[in-house]
PDB file of N, CA, C, O and CB in Angstrom:
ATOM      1  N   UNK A   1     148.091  26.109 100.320  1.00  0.00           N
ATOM      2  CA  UNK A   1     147.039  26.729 101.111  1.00  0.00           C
ATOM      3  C   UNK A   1     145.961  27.270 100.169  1.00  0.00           C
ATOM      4  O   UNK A   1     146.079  27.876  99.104  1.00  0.00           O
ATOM      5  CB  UNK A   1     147.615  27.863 102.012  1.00  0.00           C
ATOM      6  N   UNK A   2     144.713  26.827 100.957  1.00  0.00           N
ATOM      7  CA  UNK A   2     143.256  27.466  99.663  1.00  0.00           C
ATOM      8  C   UNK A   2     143.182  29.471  99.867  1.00  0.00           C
ATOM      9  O   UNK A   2     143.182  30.283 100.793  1.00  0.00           O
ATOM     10  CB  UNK A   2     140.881  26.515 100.492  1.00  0.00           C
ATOM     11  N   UNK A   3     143.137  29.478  98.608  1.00  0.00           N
ATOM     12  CA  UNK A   3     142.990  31.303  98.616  1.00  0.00           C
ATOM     13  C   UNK A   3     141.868  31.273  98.705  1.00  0.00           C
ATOM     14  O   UNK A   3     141.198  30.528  97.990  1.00  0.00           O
ATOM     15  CB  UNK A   3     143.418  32.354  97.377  1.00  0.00           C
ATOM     16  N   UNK A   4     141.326  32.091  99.628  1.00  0.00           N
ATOM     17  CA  UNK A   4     139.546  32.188  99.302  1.00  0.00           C
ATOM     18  C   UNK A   4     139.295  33.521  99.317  1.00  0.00           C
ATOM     19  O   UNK A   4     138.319  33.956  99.929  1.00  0.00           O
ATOM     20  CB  UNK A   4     138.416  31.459 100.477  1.00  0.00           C
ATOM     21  N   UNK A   5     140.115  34.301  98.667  1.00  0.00           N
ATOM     22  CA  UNK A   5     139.719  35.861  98.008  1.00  0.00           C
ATOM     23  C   UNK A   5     138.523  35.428  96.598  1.00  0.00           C
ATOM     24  O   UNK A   5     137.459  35.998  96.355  1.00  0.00           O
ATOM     25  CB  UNK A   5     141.589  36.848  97.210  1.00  0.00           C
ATOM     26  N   UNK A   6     138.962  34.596  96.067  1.00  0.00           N
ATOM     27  CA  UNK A   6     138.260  34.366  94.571  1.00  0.00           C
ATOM     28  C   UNK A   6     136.981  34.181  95.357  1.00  0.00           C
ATOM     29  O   UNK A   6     136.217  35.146  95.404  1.00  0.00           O
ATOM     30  CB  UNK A   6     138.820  32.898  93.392  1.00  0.00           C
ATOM     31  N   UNK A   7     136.664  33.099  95.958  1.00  0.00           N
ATOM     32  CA  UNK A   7     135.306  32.334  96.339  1.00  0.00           C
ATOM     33  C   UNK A   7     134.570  33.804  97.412  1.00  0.00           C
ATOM     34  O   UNK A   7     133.353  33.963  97.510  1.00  0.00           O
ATOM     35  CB  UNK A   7     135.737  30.419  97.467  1.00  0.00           C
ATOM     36  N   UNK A   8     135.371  34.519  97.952  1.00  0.00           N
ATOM     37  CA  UNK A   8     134.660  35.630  98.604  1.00  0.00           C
ATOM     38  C   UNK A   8     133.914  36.484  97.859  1.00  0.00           C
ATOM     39  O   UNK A   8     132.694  36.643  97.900  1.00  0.00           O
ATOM     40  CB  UNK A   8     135.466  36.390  99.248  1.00  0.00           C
ATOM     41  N   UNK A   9     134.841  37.108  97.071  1.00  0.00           N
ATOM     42  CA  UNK A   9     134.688  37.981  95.736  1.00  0.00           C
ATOM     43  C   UNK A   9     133.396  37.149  94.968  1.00  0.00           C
ATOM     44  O   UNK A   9     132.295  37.652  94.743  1.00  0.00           O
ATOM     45  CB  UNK A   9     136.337  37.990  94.662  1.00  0.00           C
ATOM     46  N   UNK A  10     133.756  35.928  94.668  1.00  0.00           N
ATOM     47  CA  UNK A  10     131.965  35.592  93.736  1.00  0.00           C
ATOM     48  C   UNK A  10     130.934  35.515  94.756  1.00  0.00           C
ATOM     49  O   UNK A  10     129.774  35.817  94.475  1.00  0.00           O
ATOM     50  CB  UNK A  10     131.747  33.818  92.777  1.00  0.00           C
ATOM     51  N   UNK A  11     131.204  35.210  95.689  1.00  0.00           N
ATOM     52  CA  UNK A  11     129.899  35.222  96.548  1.00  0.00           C
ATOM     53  C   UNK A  11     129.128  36.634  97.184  1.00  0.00           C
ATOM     54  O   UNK A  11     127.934  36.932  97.217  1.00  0.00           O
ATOM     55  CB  UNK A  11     130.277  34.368  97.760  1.00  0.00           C
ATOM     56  N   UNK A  12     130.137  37.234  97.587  1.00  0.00           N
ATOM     57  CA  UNK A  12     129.634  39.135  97.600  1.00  0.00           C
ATOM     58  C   UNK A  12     129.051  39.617  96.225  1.00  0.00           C
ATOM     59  O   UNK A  12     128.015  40.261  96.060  1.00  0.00           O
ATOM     60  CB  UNK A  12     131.190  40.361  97.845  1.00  0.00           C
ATOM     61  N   UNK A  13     130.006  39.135  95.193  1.00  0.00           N
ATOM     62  CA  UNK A  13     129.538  39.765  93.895  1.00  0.00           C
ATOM     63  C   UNK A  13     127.985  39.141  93.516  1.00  0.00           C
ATOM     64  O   UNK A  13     127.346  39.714  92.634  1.00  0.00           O
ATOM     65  CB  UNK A  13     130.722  39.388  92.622  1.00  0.00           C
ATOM     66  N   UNK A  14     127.498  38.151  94.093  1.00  0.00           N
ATOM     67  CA  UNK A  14     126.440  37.514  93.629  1.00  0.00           C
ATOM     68  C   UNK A  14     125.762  38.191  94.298  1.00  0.00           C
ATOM     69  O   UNK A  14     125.115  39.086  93.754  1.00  0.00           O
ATOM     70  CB  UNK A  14     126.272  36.191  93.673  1.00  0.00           C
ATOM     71  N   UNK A  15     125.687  38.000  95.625  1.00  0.00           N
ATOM     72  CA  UNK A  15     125.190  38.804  96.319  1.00  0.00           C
ATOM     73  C   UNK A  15     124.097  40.445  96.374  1.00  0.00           C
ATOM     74  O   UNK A  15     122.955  40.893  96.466  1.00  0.00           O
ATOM     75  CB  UNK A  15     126.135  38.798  96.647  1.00  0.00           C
ATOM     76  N   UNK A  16     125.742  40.815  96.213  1.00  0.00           N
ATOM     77  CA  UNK A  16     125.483  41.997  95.840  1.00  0.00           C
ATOM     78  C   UNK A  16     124.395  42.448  94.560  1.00  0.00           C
ATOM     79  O   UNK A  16     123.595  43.382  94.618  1.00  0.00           O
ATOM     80  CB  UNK A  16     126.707  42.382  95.638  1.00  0.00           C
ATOM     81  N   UNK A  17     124.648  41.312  93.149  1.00  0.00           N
ATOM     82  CA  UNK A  17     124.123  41.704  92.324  1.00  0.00           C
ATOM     83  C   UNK A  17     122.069  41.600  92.676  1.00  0.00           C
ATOM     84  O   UNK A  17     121.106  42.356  92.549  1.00  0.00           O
ATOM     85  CB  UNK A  17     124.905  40.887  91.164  1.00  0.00           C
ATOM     86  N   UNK A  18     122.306  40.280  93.121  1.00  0.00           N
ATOM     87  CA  UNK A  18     121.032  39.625  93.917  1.00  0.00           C
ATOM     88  C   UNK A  18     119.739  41.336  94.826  1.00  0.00           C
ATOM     89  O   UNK A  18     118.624  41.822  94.639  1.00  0.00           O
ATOM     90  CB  UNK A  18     122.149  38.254  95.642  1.00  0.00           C
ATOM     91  N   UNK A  19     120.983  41.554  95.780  1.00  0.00           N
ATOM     92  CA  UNK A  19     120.401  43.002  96.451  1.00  0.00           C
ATOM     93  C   UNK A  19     119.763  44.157  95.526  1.00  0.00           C
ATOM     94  O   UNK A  19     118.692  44.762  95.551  1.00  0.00           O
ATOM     95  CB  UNK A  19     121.648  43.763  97.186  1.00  0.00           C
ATOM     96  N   UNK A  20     120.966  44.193  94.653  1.00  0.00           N
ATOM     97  CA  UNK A  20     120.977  45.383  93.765  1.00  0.00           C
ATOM     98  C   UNK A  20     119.484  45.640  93.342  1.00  0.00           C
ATOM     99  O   UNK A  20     118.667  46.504  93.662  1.00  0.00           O
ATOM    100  CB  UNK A  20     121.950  45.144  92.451  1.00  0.00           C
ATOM    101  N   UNK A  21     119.446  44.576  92.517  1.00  0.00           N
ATOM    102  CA  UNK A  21     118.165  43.857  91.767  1.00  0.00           C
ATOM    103  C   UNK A  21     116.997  44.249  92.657  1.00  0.00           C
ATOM    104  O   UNK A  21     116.230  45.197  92.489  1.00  0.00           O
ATOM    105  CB  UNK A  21     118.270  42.062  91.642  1.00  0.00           C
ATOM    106  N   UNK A  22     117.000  43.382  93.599  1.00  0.00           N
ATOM    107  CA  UNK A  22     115.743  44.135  94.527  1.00  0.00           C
ATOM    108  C   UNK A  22     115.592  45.132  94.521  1.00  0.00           C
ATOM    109  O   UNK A  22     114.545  45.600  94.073  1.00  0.00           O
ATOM    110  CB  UNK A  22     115.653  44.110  95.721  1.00  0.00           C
ATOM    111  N   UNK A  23     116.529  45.860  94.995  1.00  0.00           N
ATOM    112  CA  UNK A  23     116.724  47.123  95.299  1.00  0.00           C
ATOM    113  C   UNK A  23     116.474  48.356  94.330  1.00  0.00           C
ATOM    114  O   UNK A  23     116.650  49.519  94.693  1.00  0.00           O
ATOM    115  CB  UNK A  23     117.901  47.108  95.672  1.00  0.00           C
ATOM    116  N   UNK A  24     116.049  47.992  93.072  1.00  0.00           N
ATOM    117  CA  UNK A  24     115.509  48.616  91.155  1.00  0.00           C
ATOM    118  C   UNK A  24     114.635  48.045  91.327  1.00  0.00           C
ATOM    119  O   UNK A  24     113.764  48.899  91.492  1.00  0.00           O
ATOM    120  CB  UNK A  24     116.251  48.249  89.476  1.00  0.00           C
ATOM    121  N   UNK A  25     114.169  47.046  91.421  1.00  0.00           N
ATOM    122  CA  UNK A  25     112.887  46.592  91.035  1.00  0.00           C
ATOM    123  C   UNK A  25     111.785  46.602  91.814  1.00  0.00           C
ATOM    124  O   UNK A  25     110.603  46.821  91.548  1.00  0.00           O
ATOM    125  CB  UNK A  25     112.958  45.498  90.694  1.00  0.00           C
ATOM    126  N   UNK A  26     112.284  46.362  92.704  1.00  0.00           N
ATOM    127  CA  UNK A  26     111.275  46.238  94.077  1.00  0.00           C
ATOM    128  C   UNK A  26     111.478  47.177  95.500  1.00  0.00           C
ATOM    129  O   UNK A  26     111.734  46.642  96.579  1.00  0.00           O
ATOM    130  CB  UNK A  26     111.446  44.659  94.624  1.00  0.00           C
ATOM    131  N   UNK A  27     111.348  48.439  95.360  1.00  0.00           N
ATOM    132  CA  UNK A  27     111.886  49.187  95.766  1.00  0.00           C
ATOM    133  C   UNK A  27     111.268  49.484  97.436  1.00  0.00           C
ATOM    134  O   UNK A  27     111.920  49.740  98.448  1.00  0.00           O
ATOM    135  CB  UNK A  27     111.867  50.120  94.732  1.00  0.00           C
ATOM    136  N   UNK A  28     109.773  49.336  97.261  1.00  0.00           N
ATOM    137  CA  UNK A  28     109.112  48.916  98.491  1.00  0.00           C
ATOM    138  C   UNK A  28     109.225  47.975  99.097  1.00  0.00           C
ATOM    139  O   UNK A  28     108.771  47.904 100.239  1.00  0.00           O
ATOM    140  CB  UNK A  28     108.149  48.872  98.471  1.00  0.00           C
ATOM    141  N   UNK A  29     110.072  46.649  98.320  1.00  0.00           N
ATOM    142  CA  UNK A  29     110.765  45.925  99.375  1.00  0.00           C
ATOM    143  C   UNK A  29     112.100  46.210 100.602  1.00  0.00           C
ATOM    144  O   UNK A  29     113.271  45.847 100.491  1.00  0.00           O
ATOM    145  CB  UNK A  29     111.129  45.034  98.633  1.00  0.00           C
ATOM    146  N   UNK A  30     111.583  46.829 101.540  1.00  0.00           N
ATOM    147  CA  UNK A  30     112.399  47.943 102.509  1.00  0.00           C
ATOM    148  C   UNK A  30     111.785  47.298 103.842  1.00  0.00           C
ATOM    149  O   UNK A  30     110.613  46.967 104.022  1.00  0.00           O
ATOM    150  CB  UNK A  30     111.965  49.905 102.246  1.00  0.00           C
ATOM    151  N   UNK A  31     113.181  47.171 104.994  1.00  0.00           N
ATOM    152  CA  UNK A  31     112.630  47.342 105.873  1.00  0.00           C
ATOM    153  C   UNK A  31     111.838  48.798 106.635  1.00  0.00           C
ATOM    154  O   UNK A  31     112.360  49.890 106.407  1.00  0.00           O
ATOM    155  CB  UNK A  31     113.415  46.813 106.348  1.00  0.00           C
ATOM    156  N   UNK A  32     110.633  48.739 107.492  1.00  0.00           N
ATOM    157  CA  UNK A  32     109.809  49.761 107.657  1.00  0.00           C
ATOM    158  C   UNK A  32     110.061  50.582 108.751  1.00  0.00           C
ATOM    159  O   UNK A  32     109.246  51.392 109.193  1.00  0.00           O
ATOM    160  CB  UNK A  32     108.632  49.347 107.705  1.00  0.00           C
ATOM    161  N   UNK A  33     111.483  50.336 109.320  1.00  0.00           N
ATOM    162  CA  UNK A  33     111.877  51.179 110.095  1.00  0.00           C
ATOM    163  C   UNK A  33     112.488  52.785 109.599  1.00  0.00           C
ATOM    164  O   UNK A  33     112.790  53.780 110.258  1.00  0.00           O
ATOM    165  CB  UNK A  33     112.739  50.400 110.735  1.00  0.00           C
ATOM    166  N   UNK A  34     112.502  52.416 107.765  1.00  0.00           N
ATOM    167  CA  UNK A  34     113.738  53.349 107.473  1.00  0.00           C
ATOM    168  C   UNK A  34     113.245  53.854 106.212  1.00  0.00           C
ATOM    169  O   UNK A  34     112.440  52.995 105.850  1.00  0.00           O
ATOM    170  CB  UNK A  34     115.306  52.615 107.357  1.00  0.00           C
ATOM    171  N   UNK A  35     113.282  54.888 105.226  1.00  0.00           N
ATOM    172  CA  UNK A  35     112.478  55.344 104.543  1.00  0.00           C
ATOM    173  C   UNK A  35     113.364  54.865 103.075  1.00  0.00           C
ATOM    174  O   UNK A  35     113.045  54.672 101.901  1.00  0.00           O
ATOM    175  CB  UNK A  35     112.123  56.901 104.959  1.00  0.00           C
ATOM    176  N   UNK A  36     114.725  54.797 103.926  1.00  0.00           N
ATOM    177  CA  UNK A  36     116.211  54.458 102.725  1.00  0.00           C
ATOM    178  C   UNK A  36     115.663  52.656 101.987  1.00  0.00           C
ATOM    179  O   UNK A  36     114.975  51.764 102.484  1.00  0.00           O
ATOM    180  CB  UNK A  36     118.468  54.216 104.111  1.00  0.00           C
ATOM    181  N   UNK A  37     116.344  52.767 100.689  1.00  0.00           N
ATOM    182  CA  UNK A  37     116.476  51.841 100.418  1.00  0.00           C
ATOM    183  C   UNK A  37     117.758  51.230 100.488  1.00  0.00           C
ATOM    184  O   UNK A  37     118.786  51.281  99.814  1.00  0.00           O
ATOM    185  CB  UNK A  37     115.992  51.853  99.580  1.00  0.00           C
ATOM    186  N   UNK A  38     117.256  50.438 101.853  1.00  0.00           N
ATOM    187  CA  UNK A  38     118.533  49.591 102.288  1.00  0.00           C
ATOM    188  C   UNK A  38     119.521  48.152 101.088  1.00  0.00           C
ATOM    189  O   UNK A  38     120.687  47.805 100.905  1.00  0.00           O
ATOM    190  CB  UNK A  38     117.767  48.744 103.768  1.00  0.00           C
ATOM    191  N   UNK A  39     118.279  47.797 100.620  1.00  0.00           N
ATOM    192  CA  UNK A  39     118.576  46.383  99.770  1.00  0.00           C
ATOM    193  C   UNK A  39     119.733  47.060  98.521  1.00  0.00           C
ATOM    194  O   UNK A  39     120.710  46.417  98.139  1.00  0.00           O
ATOM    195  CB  UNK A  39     116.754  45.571  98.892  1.00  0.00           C
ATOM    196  N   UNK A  40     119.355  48.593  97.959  1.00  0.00           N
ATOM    197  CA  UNK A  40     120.374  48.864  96.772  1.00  0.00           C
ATOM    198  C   UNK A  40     121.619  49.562  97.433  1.00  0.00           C
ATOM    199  O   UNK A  40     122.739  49.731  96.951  1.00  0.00           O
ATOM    200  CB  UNK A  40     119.692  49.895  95.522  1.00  0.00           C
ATOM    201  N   UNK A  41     121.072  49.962  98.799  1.00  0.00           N
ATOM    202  CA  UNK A  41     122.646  50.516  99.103  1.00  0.00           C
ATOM    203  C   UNK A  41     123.775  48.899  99.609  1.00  0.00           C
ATOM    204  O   UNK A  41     124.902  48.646  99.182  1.00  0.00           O
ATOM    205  CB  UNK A  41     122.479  51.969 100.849  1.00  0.00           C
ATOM    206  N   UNK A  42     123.280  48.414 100.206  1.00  0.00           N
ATOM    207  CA  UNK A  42     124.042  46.946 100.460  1.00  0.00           C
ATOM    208  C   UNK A  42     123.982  46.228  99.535  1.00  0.00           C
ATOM    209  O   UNK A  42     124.233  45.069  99.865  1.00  0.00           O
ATOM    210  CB  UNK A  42     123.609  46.100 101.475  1.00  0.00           C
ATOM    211  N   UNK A  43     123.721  46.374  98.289  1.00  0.00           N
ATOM    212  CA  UNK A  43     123.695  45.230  97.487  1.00  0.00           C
ATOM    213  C   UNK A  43     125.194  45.876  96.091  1.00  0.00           C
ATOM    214  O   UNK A  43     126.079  45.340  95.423  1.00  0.00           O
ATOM    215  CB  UNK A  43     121.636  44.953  96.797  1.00  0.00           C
ATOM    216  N   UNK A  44     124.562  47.503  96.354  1.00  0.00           N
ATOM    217  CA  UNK A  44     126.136  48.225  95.786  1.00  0.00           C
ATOM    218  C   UNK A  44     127.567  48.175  96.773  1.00  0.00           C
ATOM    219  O   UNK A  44     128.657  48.009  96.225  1.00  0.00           O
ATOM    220  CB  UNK A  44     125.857  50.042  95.577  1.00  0.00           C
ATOM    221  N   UNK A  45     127.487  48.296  97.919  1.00  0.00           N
ATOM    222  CA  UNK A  45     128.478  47.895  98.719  1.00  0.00           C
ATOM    223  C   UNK A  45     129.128  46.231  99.019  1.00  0.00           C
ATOM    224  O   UNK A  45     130.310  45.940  99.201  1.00  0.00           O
ATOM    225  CB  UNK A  45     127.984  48.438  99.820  1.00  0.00           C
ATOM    226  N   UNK A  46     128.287  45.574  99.005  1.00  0.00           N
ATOM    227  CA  UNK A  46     129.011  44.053  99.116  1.00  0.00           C
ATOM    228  C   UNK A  46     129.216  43.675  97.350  1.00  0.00           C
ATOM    229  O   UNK A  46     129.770  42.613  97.063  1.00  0.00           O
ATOM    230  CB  UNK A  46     127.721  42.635 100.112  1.00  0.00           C
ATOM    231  N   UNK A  47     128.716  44.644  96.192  1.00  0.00           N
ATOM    232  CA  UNK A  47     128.952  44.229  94.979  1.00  0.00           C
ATOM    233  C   UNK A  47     130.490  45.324  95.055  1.00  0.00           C
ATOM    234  O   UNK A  47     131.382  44.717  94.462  1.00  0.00           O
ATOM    235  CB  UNK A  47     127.500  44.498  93.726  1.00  0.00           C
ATOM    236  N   UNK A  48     130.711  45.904  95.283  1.00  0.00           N
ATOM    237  CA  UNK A  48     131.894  46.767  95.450  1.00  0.00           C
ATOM    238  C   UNK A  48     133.407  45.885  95.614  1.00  0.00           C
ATOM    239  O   UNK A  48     134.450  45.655  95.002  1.00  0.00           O
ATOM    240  CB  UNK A  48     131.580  47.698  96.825  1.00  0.00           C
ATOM    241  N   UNK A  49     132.273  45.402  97.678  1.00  0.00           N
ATOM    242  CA  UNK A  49     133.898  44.381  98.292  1.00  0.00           C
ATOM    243  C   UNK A  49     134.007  42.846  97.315  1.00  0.00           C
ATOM    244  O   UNK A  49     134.972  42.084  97.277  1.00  0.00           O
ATOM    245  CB  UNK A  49     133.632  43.667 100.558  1.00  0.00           C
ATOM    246  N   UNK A  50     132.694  42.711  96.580  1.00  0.00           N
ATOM    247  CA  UNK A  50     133.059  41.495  95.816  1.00  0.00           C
ATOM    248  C   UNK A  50     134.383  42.005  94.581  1.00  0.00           C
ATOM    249  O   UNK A  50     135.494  41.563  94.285  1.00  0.00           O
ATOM    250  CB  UNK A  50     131.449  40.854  95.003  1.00  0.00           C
ATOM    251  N   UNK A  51     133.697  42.927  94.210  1.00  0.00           N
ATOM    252  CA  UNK A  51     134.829  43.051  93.036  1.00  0.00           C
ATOM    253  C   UNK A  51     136.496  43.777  93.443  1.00  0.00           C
ATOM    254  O   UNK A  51     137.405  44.091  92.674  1.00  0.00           O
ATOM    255  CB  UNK A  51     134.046  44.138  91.792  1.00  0.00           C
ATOM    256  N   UNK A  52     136.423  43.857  94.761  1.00  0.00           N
ATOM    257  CA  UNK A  52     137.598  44.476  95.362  1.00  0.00           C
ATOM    258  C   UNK A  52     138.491  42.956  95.391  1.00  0.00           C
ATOM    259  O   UNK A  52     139.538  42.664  94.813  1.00  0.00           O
ATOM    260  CB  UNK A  52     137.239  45.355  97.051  1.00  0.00           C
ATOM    261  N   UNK A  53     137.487  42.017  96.448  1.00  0.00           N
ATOM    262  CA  UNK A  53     138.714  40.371  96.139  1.00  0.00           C
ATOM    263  C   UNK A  53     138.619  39.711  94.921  1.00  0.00           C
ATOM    264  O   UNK A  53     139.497  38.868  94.738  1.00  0.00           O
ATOM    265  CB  UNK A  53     138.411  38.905  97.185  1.00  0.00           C
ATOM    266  N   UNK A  54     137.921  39.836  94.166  1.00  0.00           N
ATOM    267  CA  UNK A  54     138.611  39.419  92.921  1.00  0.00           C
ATOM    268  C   UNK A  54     139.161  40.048  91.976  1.00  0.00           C
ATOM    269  O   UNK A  54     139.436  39.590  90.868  1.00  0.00           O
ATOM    270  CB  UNK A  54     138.019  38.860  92.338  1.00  0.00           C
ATOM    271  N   UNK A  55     139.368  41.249  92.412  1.00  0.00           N
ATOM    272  CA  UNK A  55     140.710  41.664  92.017  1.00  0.00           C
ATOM    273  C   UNK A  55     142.573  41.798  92.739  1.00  0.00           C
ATOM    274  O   UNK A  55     143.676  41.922  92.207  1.00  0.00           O
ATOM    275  CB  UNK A  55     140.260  42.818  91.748  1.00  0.00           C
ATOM    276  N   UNK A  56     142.043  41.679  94.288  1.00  0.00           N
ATOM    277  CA  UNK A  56     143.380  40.932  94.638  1.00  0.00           C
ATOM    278  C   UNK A  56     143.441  39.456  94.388  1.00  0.00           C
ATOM    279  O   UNK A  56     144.534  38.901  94.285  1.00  0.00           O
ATOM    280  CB  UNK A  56     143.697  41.100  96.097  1.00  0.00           C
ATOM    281  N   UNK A  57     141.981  38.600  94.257  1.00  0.00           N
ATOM    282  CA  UNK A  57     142.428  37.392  93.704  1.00  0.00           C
ATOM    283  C   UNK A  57     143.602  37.144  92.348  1.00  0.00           C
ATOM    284  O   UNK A  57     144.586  36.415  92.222  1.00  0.00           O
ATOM    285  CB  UNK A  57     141.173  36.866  93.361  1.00  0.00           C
ATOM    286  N   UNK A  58     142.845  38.269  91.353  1.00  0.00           N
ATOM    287  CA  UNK A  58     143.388  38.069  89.966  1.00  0.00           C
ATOM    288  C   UNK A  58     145.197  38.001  90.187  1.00  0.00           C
ATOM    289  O   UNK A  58     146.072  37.160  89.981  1.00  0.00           O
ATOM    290  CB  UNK A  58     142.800  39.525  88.870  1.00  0.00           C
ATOM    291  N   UNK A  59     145.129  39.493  90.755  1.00  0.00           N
ATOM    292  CA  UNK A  59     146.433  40.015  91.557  1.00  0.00           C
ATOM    293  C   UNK A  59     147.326  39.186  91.444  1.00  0.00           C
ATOM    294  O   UNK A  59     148.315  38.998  90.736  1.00  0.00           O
ATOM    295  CB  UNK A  59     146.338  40.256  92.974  1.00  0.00           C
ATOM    296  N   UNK A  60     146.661  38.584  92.498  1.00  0.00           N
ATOM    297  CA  UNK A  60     148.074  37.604  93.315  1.00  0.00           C
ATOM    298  C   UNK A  60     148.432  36.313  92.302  1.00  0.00           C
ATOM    299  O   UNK A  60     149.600  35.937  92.210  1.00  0.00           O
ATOM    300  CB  UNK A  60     147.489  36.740  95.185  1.00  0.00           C
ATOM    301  N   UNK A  61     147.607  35.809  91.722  1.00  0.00           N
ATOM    302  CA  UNK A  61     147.546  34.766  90.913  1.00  0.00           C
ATOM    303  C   UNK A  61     148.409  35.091  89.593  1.00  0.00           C
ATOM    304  O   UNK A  61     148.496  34.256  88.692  1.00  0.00           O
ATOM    305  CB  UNK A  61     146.091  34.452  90.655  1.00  0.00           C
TER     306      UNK A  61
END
């Protein structure tokens, strides 16, 4: 059976890093409903759950 903790984990982690990035650099890139910068808080949270499955990937393996 395919594990797809690993392939989750790199794709959040990319992700995430992707958001982050915006989210430092381009900080007025925000939606204008909200004063928060949404892009670095979701881009630290799905970089979080990325590195959470690849570490039960490593885990289990």
């Amino acid at each position: 059976m395919l594990d797809l903790r690993a392939t989750t984990g790199w794709f959040f982690a990319l992700l995430g890093v992707i958001l982050a990035a915006l989210g430092v650099f381009w900080p007025g890139l925000r939606a204008s409903l909200t004063d928060l910068n949404v892009n670095l808080y979701c881009g630290i949270v799905m970089l979080a759950f990325g590195g959470v499955m690849l570490l039960l990937a490593r885990k289990r393996s």
